[in-house]
C-alpha positions in Angstrom: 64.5 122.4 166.6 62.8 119.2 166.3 60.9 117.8 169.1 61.8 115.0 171.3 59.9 112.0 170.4 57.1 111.1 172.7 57.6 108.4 174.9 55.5 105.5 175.0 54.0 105.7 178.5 53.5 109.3 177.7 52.0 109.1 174.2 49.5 105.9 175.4 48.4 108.3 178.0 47.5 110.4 175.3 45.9 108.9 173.3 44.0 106.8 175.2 40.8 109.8 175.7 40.7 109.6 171.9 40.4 105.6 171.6 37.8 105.9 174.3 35.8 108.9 173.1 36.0 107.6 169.2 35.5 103.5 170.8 32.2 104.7 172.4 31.0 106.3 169.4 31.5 103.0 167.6 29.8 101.2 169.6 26.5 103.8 169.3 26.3 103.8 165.5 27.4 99.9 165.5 25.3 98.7 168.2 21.5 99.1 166.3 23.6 97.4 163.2 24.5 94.7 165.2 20.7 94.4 166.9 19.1 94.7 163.8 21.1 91.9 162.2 20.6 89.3 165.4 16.8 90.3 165.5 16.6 89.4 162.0 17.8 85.7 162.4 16.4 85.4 166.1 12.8 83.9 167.1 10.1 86.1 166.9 6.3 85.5 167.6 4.0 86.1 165.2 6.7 85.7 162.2 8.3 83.0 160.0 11.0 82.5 163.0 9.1 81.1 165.8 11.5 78.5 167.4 15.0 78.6 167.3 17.8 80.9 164.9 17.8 80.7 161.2 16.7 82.9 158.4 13.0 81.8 158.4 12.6 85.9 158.1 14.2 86.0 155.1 12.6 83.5 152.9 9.3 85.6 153.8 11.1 88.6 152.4 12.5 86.7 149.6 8.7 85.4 148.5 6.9 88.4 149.4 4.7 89.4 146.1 6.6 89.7 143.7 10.2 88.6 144.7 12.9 90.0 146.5 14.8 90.0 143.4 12.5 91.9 141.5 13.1 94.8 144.4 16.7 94.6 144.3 16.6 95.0 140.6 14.5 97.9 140.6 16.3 99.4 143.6 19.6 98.9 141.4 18.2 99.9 138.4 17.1 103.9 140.1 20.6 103.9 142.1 22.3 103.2 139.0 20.6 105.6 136.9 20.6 108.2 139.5 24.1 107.8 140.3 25.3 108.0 136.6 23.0 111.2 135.8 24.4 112.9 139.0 27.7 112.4 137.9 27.4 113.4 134.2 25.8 116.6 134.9 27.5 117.6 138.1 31.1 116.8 136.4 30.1 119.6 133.8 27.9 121.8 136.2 31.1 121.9 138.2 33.8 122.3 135.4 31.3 125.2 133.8 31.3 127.2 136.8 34.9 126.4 138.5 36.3 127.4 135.0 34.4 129.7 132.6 33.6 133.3 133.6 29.5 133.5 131.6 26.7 136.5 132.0 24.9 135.4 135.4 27.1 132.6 136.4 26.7 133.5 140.3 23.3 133.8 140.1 22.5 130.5 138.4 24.8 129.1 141.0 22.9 130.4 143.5 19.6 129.5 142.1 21.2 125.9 142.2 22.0 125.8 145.4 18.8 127.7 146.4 16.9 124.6 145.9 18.5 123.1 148.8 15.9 125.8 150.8 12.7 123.8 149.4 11.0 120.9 151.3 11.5 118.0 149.4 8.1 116.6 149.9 6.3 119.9 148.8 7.8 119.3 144.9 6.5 115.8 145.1 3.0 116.4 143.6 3.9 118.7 140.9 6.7 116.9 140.3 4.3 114.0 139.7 1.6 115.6 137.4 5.0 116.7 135.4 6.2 112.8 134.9 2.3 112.2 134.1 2.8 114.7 131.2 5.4 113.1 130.0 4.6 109.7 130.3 7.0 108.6 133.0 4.8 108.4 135.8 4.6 105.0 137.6 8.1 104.3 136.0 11.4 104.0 137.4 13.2 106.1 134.9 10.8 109.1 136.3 12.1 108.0 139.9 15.8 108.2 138.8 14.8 111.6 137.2 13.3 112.8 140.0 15.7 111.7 142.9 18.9 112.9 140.1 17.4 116.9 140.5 16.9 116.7 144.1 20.9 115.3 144.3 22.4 118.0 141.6 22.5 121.2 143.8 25.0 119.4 146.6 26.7 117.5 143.8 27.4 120.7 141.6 28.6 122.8 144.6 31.0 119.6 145.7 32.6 119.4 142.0 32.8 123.2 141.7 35.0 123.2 144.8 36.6 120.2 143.4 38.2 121.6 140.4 38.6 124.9 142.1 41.3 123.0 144.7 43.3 122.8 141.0 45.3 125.2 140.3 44.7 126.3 137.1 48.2 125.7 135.6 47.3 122.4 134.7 44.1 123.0 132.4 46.3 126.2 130.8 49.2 124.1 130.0 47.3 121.7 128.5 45.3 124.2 126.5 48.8 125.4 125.3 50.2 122.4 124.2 46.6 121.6 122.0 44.2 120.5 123.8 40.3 121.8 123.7 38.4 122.1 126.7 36.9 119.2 126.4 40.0 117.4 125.9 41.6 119.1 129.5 38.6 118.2 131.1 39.1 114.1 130.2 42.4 113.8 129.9 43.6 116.1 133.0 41.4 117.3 134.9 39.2 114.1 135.5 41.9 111.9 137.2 42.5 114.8 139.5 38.7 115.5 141.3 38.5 111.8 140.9 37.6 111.6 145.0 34.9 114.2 144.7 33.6 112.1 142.0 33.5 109.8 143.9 31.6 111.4 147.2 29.4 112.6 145.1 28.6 109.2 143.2 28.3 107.7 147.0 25.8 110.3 148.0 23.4 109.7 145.4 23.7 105.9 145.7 22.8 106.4 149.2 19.7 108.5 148.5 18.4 106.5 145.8 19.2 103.4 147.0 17.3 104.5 151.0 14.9 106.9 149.5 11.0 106.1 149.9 9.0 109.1 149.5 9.7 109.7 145.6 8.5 105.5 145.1 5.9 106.1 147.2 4.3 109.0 145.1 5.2 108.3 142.2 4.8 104.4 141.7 1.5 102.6 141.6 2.5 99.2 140.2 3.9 96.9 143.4 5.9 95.0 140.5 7.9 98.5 140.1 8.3 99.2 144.1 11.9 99.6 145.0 13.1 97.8 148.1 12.6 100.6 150.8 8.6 100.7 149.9 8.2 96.8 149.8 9.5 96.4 152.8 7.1 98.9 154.2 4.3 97.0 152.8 5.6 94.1 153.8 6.0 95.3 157.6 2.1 95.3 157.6 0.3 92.1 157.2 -3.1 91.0 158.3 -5.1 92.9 161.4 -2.7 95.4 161.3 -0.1 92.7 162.8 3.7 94.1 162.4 6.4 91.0 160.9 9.1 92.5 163.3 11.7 89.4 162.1 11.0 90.2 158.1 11.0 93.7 158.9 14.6 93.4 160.4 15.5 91.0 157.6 14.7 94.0 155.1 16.8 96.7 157.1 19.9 94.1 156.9 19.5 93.5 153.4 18.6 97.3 152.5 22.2 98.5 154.5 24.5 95.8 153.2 25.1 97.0 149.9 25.6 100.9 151.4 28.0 99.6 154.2 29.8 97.6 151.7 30.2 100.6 149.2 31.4 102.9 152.0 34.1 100.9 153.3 35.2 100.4 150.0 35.5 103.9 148.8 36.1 105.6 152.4 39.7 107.0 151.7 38.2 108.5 148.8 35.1 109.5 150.3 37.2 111.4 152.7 39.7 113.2 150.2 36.8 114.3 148.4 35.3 116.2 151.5 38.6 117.3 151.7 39.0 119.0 148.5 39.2 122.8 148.6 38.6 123.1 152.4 42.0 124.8 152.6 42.3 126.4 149.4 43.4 130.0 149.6 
């Protein structure tokens, strides 16, 4: 039998514990967002925004050594490169073990995922006399590098549960009707863990993009710093003085681009969370 619909006095009643218990949790995570923003264009002893609102705080950020712009490039430029490794090499990490049966295959998994379970600041050092090795210290390509292996353990675990929420009918068919692996892979199994592609190209935007102990070992050259460390510097000036107002000006233009990115792709981002939580 079906259910009586719920009547409307009944069904505000409710619901209204959840719009007040999910309101209020708005308002904490919003509530430093919004601060931060109006500190950033608010006046501020001791900064660039002394009397009055206006984005006096920003120009300093925006002329502070060597440019703004040259930050937001090289911040780009390791997201980017980060994001686009991750993906390449989790699509396949994930396809290998969701797919073929191999010698060891649990085991390397578990070694994978195993280094999850190591301090990220302790491989910092080696990792550095590594990239010195091989010429890619002080370079952003060695940050990307870097900041890709510390993603790919979470990233291969969320595509392996992504094609494993598949049923394998699909891949099999199209391996009968001619198609390689390879082939199954592109043409139909791609479009269908598109959302965990997704997450996972999200996550490690996110890391890259906010990271700043990788720059901080790593780079030497403050024309290479990505945003995150430049603004650190940039918090400091002379006598130890903090520039609260250029400080807040960096925050707001450091989480723009993420809170941009996650509205965007939140459905998605969600589905791909989703993916394989109820299989079997």
């Amino acid at each position: 039998m079906r259910r009586p619909p719920t009547t409307s006095i009944g069904g505000l009643v409710l619901r209204t514990p959840y719009w007040i218990f999910t309101g209020s949790l708005a308002v904490i995570f919003l509530f430093p967002l919004a601060w931060t923003a109006m500190a950033s264009v608010s006046p501020h002893a001791g900064t660039n925004q002394t009397d009055g609102w206006g984005f006096g705080n920003y120009r300093t950020l925006a002329h502070y050594q060597a440019g703004i712009w040259q930050y937001l490039a090289n911040s780009a430029f390791v997201s980017l490169t980060t994001v686009v490794l991750t993906l390449a090499i989790s699509l396949l990490g994930g396809y290998a073990f969701a797919r073929f049966n191999f010698p060891g295959k649990n085991v390397l998994f578990l070694t994978t995922l195993a280094i999850l379970m190591v301090p990220y600041a302790t491989m910092l050092i080696p990792l550095y006399v590594l990239l010195n090795q091989l010429n890619l210290q002080d370079s952003l390509i060695g940050v990307a590098l870097v900041l890709t292996m510390f993603q790919l353990p979470f990233s291969t675990f969320m595509m392996r549960i992504s094609f494993e929420a598949i049923p394998r009918e699909l891949d099999e068919a199209a391996l009968v009707d001619g198609c390689s692996s390879w082939a199954a892979l592109r043409r139909v199994l791609l479009p269908a863990v598109k959302p965990g592609l997704i997450t996972v190209g999200l996550f490690a935007f996110l890391t890259a993009w906010n990271d700043f102990m990788a720059p901080l070992i790593l780079i030497n050259d403050s024309s290479r710093f990505t945003l995150p460390l430049a603004v650190s510097n940039l918090r400091v000036q002379v006598q130890g003085v903090i520039d609260y107002g250029a400080t807040e000006a960096g925050v707001v233009v450091l989480a723009l681009p993420c809170i941009v990115l996650f509205l965007l792709l939140q459905r998605h981002y969600v589905r791909g969370f989703m993916s394989g939580a109820f299989k079997g």
